[in-house]
TORKE-404274 format. One line per 3 residues: number of its first residue (from 0); their letters; for each residue y, x, z of C-alpha. Coordinates in nm, 2 decimals. Example, Ala and Ser with C-alpha at 12.3 -4.5 7.8 and 13.67 -1.06 7.14 Angstrom:
2
0) AS) -0.45,1.23,0.78; -0.11,1.37,0.71
//
This chain:
243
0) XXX) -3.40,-9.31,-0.01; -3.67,-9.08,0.13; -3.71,-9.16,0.50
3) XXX) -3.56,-9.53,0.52; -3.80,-9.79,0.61; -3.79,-10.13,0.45
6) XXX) -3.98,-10.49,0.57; -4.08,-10.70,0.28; -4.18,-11.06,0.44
9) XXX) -4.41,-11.23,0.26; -4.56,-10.88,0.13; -4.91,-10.90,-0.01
12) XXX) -4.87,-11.12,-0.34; -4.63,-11.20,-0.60; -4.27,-11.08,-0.58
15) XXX) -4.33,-10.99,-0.23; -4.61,-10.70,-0.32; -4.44,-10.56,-0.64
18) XXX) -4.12,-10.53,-0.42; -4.31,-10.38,-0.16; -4.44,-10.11,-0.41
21) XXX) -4.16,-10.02,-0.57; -3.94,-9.96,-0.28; -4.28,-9.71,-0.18
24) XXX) -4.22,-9.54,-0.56; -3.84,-9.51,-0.46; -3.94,-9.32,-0.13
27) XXX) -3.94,-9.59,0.18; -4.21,-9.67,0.45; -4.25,-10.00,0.37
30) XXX) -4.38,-10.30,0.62; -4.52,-10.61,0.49; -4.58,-10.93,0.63
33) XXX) -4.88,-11.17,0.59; -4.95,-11.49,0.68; -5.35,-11.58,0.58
36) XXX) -5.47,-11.27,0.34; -5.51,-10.99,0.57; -5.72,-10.85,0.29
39) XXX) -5.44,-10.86,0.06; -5.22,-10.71,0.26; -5.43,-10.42,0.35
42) XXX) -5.45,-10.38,0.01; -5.06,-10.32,-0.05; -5.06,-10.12,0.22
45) XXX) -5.31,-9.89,0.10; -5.15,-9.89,-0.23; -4.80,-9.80,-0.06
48) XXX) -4.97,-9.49,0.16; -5.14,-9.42,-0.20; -4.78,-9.32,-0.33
51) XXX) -4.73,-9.09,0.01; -4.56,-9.30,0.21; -4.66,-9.47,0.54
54) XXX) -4.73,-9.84,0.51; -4.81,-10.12,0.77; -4.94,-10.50,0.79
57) XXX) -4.80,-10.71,1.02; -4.90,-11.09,1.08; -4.57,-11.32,1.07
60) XXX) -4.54,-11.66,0.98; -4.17,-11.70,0.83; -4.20,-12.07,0.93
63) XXX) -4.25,-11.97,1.36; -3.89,-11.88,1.53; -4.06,-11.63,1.68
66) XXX) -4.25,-11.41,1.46; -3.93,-11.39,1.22; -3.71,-11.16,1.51
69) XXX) -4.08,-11.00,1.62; -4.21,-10.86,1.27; -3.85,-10.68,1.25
72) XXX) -3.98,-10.51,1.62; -4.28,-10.46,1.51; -4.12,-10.25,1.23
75) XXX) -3.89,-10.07,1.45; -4.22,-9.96,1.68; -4.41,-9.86,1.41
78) XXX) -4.16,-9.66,1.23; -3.87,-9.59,1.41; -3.59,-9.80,1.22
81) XXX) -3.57,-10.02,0.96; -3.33,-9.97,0.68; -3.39,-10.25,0.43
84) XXX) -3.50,-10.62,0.48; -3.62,-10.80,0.19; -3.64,-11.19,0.26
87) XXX) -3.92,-11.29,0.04; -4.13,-11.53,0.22; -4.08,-11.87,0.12
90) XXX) -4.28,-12.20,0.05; -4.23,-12.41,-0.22; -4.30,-12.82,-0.18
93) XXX) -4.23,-13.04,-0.52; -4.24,-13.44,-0.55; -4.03,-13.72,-0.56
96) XXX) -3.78,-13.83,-0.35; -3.97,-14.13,-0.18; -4.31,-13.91,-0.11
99) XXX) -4.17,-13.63,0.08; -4.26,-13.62,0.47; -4.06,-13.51,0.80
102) XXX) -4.32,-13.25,0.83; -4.29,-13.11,0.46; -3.89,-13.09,0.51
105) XXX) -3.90,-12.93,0.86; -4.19,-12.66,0.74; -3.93,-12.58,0.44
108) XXX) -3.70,-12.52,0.60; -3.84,-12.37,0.88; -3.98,-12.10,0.61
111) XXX) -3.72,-12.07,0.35; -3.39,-12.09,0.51; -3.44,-12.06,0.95
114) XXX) -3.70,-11.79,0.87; -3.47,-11.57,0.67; -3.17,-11.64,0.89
117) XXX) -3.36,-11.50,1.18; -3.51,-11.22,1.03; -3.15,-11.14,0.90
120) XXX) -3.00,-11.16,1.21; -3.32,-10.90,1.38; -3.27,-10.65,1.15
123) XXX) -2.89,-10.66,1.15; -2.94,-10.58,1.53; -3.12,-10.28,1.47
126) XXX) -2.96,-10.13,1.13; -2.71,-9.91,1.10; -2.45,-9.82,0.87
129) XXX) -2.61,-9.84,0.52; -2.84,-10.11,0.60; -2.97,-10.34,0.34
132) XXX) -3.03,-10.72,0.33; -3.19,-10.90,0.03; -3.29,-11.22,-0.01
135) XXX) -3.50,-11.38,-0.29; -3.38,-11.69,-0.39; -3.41,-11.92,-0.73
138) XXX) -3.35,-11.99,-1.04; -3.35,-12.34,-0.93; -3.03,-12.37,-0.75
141) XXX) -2.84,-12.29,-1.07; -3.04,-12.53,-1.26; -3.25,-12.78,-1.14
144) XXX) -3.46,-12.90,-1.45; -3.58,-13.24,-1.35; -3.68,-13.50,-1.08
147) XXX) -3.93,-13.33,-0.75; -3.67,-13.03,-0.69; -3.45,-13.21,-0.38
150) XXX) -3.62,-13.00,-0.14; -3.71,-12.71,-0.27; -3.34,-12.69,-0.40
153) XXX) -3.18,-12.78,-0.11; -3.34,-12.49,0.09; -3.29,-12.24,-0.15
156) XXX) -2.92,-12.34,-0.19; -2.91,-12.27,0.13; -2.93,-11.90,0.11
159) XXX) -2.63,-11.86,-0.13; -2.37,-11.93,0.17; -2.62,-11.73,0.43
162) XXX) -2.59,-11.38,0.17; -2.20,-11.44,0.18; -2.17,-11.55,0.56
165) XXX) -2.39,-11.18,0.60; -2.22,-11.01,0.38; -1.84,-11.08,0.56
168) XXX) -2.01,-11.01,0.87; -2.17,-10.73,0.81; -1.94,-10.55,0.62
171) XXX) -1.75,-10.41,0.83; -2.06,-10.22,0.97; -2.15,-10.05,0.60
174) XXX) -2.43,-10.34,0.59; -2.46,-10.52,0.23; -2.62,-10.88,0.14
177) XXX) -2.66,-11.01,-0.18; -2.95,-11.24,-0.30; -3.21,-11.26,-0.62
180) XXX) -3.27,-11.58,-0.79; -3.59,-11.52,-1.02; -3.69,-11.75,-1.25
183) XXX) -4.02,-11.85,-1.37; -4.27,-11.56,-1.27; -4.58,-11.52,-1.34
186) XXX) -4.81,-11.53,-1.00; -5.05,-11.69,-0.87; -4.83,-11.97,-0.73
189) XXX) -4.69,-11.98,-1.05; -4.92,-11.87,-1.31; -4.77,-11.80,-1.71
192) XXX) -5.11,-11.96,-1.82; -5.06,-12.26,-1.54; -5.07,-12.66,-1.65
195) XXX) -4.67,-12.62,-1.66; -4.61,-12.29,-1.80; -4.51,-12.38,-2.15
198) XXX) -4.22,-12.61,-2.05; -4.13,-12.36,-1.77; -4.11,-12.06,-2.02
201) XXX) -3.92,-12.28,-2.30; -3.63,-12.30,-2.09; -3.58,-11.94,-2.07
204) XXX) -3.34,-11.77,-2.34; -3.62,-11.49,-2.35; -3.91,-11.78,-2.38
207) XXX) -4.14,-11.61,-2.15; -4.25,-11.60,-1.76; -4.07,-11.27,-1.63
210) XXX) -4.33,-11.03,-1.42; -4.29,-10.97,-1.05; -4.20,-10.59,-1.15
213) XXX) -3.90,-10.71,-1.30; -3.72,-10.87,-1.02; -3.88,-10.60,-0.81
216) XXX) -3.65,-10.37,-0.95; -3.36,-10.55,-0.89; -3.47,-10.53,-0.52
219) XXX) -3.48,-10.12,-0.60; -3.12,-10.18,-0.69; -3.01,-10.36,-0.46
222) XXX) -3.19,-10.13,-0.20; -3.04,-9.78,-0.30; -2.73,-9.56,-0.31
225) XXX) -2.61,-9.73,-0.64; -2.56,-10.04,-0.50; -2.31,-9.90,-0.19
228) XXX) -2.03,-10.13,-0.33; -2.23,-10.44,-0.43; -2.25,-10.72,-0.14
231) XXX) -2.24,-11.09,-0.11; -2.32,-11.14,-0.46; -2.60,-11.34,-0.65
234) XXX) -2.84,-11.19,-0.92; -3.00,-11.38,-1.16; -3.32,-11.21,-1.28
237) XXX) -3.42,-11.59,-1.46; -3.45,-11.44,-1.83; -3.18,-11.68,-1.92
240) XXX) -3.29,-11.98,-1.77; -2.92,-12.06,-1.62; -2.77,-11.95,-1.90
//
């Protein structure tokens, strides 16, 4: 994959980073997109132009209509083309039913499903045959453990008919889309030491939080020439927790 150039939104933590870093290990520019650390993301991108490729920070809130189609030009400027989009930003919003706002639904889905609709439909517009779409989803739209989910669920759902709507679109242009749902990672969101780790990691066949590395190379799978036939499908990297 020397030469191809991937955008990894929501790049300087978490899934996000380790996906950024392994696509620069499997030979891509990689682009990532912040929202507050600009430290952190300097950070990755340093990392990335450590392994001998180029790298590149770019300030995009997921949740704003605008930055979503304008980190994919920024991309494009910056390194000529982009090859592979990996949909990582997202927000996560728990509680019951009763105490969830207007404004926690629309910033939810504003990140988590308008965000990666629009950057999908950016950098379908500028790929060409060979292109790459992949979206990270969860482990909670196969199995919703308990009460607080509603919204967080609902928006993830969401991107299951968005990866097979893309990938009948695209097809026919040598384009794949197929989504990840991890399951309990450890990251700073998410820590495997957290307040709710233990209950987290007992419902996992494995019995442990899975590390960002792990799910980032099912993004390196999805990304490169062994995945050619693969599209519109739905990877569970959830250490058995739908199982």
């Amino acid at each position: 994959m020397s030469g191809s150039v991937a955008l990894v939104t929501g790049g300087s933590r978490g899934i996000g980073a380790a996906s950024a870093l392994r696509l620069a290990e499997d030979g891509l520019d990689v682009v990532v997109t912040y929202v507050n650390d600009a430290r952190a993301a300097a950070e990755v991108v340093g990392k990335v132009e450590a392994l001998g490729r180029r790298g590149l920070a770019v300030r995009a809130d997921a949740g704003e209509a605008a930055d979503a189609a304008a980190a994919v030009e920024e991309t494009v400027r910056g390194f000529g083309r982009i090859d592979v989009l990996v949909n990582n930003a997202g927000v996560g919003v728990l509680g019951p039913l009763d105490g969830l706002g207007l404004a926690d639904v629309d910033r939810v889905l504003a990140v988590n499903v308008r965000g990666a609709f629009l950057a999908a439909q950016a950098a379908a517009g500028r790929m060409g045959s060979g292109g790459r779409i992949i979206t990270i989803g969860s482990c909670i739209t196969q199995r919703v453990p308990g009460p607080g989910g509603a919204l967080y669920a609902m928006s993830k759902s969401a991107l299951s008919g968005l990866t097979k709507a893309l990938a009948r679109e695209l097809g026919g242009r040598g384009i794949t889309a197929n989504l990840v749902h991890p399951g309990p990672v450890d990251t700073d969101m998410n820590p495997a030491d957290g307040p709710s780790a233990d209950p987290q990691a007992a419902m996992t066949a494995l019995g442990r939080f899975g590390a960002a590395p792990e799910v980032a190379a099912m993004v390196s799978f999805l990304a490169g020439p062994d995945s050619v036939y693969v599209t519109g499908a739905e990877f569970a990297v959830d250490g058995g927790y739908a199982a």
